[in-house]
C-alpha positions in Angstrom: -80.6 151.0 -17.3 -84.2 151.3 -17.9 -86.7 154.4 -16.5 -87.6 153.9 -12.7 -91.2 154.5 -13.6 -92.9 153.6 -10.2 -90.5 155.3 -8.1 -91.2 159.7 -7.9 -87.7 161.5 -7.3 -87.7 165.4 -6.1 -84.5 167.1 -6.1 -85.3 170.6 -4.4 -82.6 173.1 -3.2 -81.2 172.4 0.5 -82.2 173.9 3.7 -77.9 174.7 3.9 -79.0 177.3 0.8 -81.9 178.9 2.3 -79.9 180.4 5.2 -76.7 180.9 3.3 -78.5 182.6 0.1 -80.6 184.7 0.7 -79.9 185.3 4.4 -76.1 185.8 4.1 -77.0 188.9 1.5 -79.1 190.0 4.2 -76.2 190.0 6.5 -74.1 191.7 4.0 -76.2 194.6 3.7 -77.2 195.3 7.0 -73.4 195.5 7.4 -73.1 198.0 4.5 -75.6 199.9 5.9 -74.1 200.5 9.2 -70.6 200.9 8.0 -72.0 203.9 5.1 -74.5 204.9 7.7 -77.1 206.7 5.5 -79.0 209.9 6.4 -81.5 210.8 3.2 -81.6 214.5 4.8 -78.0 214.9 3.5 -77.3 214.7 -0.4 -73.8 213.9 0.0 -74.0 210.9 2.0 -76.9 209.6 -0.1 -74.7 210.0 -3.1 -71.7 208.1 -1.2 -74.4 205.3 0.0 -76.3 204.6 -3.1 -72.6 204.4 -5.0 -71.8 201.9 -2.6 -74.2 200.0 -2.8 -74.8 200.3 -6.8 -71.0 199.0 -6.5 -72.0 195.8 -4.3 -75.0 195.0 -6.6 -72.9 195.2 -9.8 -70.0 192.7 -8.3 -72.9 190.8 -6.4 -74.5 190.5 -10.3 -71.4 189.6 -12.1 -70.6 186.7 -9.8 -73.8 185.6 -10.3 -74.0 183.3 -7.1 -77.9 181.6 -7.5 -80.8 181.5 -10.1 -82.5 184.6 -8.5 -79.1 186.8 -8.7 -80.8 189.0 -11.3 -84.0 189.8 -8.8 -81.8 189.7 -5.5 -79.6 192.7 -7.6 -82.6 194.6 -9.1 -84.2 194.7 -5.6 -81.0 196.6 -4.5 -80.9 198.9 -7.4 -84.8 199.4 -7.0 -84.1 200.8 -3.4 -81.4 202.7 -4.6 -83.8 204.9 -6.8 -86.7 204.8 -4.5 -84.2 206.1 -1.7 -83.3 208.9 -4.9 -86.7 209.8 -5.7 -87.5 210.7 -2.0 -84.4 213.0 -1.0 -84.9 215.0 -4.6 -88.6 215.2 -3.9 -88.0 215.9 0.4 -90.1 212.8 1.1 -90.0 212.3 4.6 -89.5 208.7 5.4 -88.7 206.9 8.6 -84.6 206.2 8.5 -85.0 202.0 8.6 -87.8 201.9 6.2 -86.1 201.4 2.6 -83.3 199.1 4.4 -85.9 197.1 6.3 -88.3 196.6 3.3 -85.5 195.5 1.2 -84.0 193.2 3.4 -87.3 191.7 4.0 -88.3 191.1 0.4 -84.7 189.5 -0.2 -85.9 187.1 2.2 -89.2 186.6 0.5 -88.1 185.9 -3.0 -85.5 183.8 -1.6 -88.2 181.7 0.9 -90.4 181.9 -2.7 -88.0 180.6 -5.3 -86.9 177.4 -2.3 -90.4 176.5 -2.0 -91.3 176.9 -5.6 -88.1 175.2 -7.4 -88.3 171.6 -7.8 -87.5 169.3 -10.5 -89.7 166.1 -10.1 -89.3 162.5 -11.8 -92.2 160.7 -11.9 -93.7 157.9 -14.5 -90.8 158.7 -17.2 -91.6 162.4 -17.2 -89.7 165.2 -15.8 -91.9 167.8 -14.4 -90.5 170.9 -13.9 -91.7 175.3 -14.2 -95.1 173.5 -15.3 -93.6 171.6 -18.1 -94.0 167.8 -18.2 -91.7 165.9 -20.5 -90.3 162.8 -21.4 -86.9 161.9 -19.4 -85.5 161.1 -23.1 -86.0 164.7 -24.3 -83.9 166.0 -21.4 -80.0 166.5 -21.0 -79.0 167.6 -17.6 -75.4 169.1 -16.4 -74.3 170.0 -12.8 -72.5 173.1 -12.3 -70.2 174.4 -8.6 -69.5 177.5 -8.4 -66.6 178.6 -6.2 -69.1 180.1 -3.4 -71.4 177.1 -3.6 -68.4 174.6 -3.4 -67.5 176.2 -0.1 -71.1 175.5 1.5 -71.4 172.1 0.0 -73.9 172.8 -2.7 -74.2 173.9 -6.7 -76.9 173.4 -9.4 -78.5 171.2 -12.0 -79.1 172.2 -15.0 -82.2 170.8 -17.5 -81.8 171.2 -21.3 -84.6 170.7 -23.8 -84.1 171.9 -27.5 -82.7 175.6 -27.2 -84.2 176.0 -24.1 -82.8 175.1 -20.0 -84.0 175.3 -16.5 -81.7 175.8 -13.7 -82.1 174.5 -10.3 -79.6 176.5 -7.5 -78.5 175.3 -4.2 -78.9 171.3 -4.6 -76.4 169.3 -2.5 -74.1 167.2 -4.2 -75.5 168.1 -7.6 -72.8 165.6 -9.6 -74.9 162.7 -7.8 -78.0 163.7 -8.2 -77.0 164.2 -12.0 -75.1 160.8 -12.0 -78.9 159.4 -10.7 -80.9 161.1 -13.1 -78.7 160.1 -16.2 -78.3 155.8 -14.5 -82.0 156.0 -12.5 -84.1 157.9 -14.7 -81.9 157.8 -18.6 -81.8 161.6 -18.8 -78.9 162.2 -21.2 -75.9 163.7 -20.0 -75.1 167.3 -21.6 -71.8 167.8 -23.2 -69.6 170.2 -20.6 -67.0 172.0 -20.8 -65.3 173.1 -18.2 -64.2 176.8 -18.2 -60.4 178.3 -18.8 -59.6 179.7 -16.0 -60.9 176.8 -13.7 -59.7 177.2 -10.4 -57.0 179.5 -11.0 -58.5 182.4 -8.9 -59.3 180.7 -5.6 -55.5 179.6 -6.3 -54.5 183.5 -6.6 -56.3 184.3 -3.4 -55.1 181.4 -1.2 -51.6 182.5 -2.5 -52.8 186.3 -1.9 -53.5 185.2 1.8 -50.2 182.6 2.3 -48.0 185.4 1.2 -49.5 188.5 3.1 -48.6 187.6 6.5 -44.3 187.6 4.8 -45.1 191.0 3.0 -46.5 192.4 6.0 -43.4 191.3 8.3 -41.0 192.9 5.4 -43.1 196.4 5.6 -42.7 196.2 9.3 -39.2 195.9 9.5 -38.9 198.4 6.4 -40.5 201.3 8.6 -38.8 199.7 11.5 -35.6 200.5 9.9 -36.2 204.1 8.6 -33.1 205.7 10.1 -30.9 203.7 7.0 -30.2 204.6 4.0 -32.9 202.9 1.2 -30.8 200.5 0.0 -29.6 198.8 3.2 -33.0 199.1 4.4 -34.6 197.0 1.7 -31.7 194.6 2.1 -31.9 193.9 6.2 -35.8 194.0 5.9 -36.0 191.3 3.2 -32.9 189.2 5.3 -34.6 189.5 8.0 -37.7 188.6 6.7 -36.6 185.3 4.6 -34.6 184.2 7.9 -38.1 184.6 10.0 -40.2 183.0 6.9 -37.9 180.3 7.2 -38.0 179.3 10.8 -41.9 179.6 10.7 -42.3 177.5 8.0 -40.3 175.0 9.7 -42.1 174.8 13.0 -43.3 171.4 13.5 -46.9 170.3 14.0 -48.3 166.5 15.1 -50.1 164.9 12.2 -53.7 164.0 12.4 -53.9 161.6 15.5 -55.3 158.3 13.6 -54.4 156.6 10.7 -57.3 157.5 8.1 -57.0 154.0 6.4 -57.1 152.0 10.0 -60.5 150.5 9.1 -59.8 149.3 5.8 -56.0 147.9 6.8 -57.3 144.3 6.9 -58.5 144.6 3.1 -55.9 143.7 0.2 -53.4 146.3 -0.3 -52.4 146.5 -4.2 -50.5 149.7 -4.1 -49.2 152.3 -2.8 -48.2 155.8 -3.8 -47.0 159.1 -2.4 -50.1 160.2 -0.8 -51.9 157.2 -1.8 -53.1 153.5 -0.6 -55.4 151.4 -2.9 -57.3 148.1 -1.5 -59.5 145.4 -3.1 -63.1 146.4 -2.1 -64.7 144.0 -4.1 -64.2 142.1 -7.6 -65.6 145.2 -9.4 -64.0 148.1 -7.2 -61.0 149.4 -5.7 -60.8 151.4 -2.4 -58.2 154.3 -2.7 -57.4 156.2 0.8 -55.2 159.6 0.3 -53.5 160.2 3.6 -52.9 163.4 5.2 -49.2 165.1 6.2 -47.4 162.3 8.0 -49.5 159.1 7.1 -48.6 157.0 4.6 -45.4 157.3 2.7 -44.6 161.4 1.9 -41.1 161.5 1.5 -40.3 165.5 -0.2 -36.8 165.0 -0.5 -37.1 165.3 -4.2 -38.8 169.1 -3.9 -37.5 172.3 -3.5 -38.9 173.2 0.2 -37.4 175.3 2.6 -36.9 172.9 5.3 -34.1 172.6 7.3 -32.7 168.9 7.5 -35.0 166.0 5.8 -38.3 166.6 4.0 -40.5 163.4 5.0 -43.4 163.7 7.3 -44.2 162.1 10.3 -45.4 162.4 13.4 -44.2 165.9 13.4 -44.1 168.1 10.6 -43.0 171.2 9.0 -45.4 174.3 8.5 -44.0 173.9 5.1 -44.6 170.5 3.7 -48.5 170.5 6.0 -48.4 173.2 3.6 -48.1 172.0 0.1 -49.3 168.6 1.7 -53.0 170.2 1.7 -52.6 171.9 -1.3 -51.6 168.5 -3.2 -54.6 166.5 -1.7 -57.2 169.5 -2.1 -56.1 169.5 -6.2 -56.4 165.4 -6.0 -60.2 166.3 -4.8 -60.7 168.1 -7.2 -60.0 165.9 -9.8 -61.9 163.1 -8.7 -65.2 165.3 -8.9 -64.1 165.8 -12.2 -63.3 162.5 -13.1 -67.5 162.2 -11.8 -68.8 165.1 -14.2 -67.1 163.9 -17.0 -67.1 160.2 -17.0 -70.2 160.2 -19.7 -68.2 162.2 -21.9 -63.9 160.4 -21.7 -64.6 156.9 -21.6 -61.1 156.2 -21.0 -62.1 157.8 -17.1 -63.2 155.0 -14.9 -66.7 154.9 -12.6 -65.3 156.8 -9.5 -67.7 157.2 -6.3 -66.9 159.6 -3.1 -68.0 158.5 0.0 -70.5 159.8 2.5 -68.1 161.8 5.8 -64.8 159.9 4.5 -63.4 163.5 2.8 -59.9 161.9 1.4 -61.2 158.2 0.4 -63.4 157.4 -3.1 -64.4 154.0 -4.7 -63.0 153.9 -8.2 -63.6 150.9 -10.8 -61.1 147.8 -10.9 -59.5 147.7 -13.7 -57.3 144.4 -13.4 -55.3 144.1 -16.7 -52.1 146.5 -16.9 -50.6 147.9 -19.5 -48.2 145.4 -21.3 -47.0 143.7 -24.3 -49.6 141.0 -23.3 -53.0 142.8 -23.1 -51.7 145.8 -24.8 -54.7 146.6 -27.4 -54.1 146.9 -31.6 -55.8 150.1 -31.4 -54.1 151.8 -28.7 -52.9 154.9 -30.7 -56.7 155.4 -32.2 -58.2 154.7 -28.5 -55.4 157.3 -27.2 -56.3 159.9 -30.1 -60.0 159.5 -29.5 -59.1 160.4 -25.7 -57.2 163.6 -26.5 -60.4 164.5 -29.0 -62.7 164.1 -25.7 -60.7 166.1 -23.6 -60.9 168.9 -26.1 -64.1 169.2 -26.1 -64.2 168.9 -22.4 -62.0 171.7 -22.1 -59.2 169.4 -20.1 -55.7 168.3 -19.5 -54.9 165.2 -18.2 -51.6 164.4 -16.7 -48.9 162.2 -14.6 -50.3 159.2 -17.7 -47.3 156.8 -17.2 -47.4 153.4 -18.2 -49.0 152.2 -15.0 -51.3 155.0 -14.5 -53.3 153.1 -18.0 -54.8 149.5 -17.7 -57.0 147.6 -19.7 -60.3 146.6 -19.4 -62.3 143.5 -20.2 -63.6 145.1 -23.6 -59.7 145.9 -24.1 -60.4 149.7 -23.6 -57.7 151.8 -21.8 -58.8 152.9 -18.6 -56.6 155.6 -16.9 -56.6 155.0 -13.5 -55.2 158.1 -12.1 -54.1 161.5 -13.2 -55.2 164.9 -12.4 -57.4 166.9 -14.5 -56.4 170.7 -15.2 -58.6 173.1 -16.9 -56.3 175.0 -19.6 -56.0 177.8 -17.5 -54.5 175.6 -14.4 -52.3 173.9 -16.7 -50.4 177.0 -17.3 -49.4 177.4 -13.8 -49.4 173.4 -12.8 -46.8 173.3 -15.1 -44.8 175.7 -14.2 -45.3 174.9 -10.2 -44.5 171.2 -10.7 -41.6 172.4 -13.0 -40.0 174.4 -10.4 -40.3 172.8 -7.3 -40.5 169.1 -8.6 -36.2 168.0 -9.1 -37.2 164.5 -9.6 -38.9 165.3 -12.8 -36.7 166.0 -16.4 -40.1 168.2 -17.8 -43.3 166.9 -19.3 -44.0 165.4 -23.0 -46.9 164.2 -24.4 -48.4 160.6 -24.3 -48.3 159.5 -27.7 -48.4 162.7 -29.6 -51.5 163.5 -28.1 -50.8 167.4 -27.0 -54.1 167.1 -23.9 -52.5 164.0 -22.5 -48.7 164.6 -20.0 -47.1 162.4 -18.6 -43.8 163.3 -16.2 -40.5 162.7 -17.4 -39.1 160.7 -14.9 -38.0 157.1 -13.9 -41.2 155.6 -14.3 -42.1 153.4 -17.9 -44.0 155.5 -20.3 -46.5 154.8 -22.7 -44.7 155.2 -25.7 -42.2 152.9 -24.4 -44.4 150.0 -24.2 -46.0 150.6 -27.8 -42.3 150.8 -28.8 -41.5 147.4 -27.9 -44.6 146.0 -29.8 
């Protein structure tokens, strides 16, 4: 697509940023301050304070939440040895002073840098930190961190030779990358997405699942003190997996309307677990992933402490809203991935989110499946090329059964669906799917190719159908 050169594009962080970074630090350290409650007359809690706070500033800096992280931290450390320098020296200062100036000039830098930062497109040149150059010269990536991701916001990134700009706090930053690189012809910059992914906002929604069980078995431990140890430890954790048990299997009423009621009159092509897919037009499909009790979630097949049968309905188990969520939220996630990586695995299909519908996204239609008929000569070379792509992208991808791959018109594989796991989250995805899934017989790679899983199950694999050719 050629240069939009008579239209100007400004991509500026959000208003949503502004109050969340830098008045949320603001917030924060009001709050440390009253809970440390410095007096600068007494050494000892000036020591205790400043540690504090040196503490904060040091996590605050390693998490590295904005563009201005290094200036929001050195403004705290700069208080810290003004607040130093005046209780050796017996400066007399008024108690708010260093507390109020500092929160005041996080405030400024942070009104400063979302008034200053702006990247602007305008007659084939990106202007940006008073540089002007040619769209062509620029790659761009978007980045969400795990903090941004919450607030509905991350950053754009400009690279030009060894050298890159970084915008924070831009809404949906993988569409406003996906219009640079299709509007404007920016090139997309190779990513790669990091190991650990989102393995630790997994460990601390696990951390706060679990507490609530681990706090019922310390209860009844102390409740319990007049036994001996061992039949202490043995009624508190009875008690507590019988009580675990019939919480998790309190029922709840599904969301009230059916998500895909306004789309129902389109043409249904398939269905899945969690998943409806309908004709949106000749060149898209419409896929609508349905919440616990919509659409067909039978469990039976998983290990799930439920008492009687695991499908959901209008009513349904603590348990299965449970790993319902979970499922979907991962299924989310992959679909922004399929988005920030599309340039770079062209076996990933255009896939488009839409605007307040959370659990529905457009994907290409692909219309030729995977068979004997439109199967392509160079499926194993198109298939290693995939796994080399992935690689460098850092990625897994998996549940690649037979119908999971069509063809396209060029006869390129397209893979339709399938998660995409970091190679931190494969680790535990395997193991999780492992040991709750019994409908699965493990995982094996697609055609030799080690970064490409399919489940061993019922369902025709790959390999089969190159097998028969």
């Amino acid at each position: 697509m050629s240069v939009q050169s008579d239209i100007e594009e400004i991509f500026s962080p959000s208003l949503r940023w502004l109050f969340i970074n830098p008045f949320f630090l603001c917030i924060e350290l009001i709050f440390i301050y009253w809970i440390i409650n410095l007096e600068f007359a007494y050494p000892g809690n000036l020591f205790f304070g400043n540690l504090i706070l040196i503490g904060f500033a040091s996590i605050y800096f390693l998490l590295d939440f904005s563009p201005i992280t290094s200036i929001q931290t050195s403004l705290i450390f700069f208080t810290v040895l003004l607040q130093t320098v005046f209780s050796l020296y017996s400066i007399d200062i008024p108690y708010l002073l260093l507390p109020s100036l500092l929160i005041l000039s996080q405030i400024f830098f942070g009104f400063r840098y979302f008034m200053k930062s702006k990247i602007i497109i305008n007659d084939g040149l990106v202007l940006f930190e008073s540089k002007s150059l040619s769209c062509e010269d620029i790659s761009v990536e978007s980045r969400i961190r795990t903090i941004g991701a919450i607030f509905g916001f991350g950053e754009l990134i400009l690279h030009h030779n060894n050298e890159k700009f970084i915008l924070g706090g831009v809404e949906k930053p993988i569409e406003k990358r996906r219009i640079l690189i299709d509007n404007f012809q920016l090139k997309p910059h190779l990513q790669k997405a990091n190991w650990s992914g989102t393995i630790i906002l997994f460990l601390v929604c696990s951390a706060i699942l679990f507490s609530p069980i681990i706090l019922i078995c310390l209860f009844f431990y102390s409740y319990f003190s007049d036994l001996n140890p061992l039949l202490r430890f043995s009624c508190s954790i009875l008690i507590t997996l019988l009580l675990t048990i019939m919480i998790l299997n309190i029922r709840l009423p599904r969301v009230r309307n059916n998500p895909a009621l306004d789309i129902m009159s389109l043409e249904l092509i398939n269905t899945g677990m969690w998943t409806q897919i309908f004709v949106w037009n000749e060149s898209l499909v419409v896929k609508q992933l349905f919440r616990c009790g919509w659409g067909h979630n039978n469990y039976n097949g998983h290990k799930a402490p439920i008492i009687g049968e695991k499908m959901c309905g209008k009513w349904n188990p603590i348990a299965l809203v449970i790993m319902h969520n979970l499922m979907l939220i991962y299924q989310m996630i992959g679909i922004h991935r399929r988005k920030i990586y599309e340039h770079h695995i062209e076996a990933i299909p255009r896939t488009y989110t839409i605007h307040d519908r959370n659990f529905r996204y457009l994907q290409e239609y692909v219309s030729k499946p995977l068979n004997l008929e439109n199967m392509p000569e160079d499926i194993n070379e198109q298939f290693s090329l995939l796994n080399e792509q992935l690689e460098r992208s850092g990625l897994f991808i998996d549940d690649i059964h037979a119908g999971n791959v069509r063809i396209n018109s060029d006869g390129k594989i397209r893979l339709v669906d399938g998660e995409l796991y970091t190679d931190g989250e494969v680790l535990i995805k395997n193991f999780l799917v492992n040991g709750i899934d019994d409908r699965l017989n493990g995982m094996e790679n697609v055609l030799g190719c080690e970064r490409i899983i399919r489940w061993v199950d019922h369902r025709l694999s790959v390999d089969d159908v190159v097998k028969q050719r």
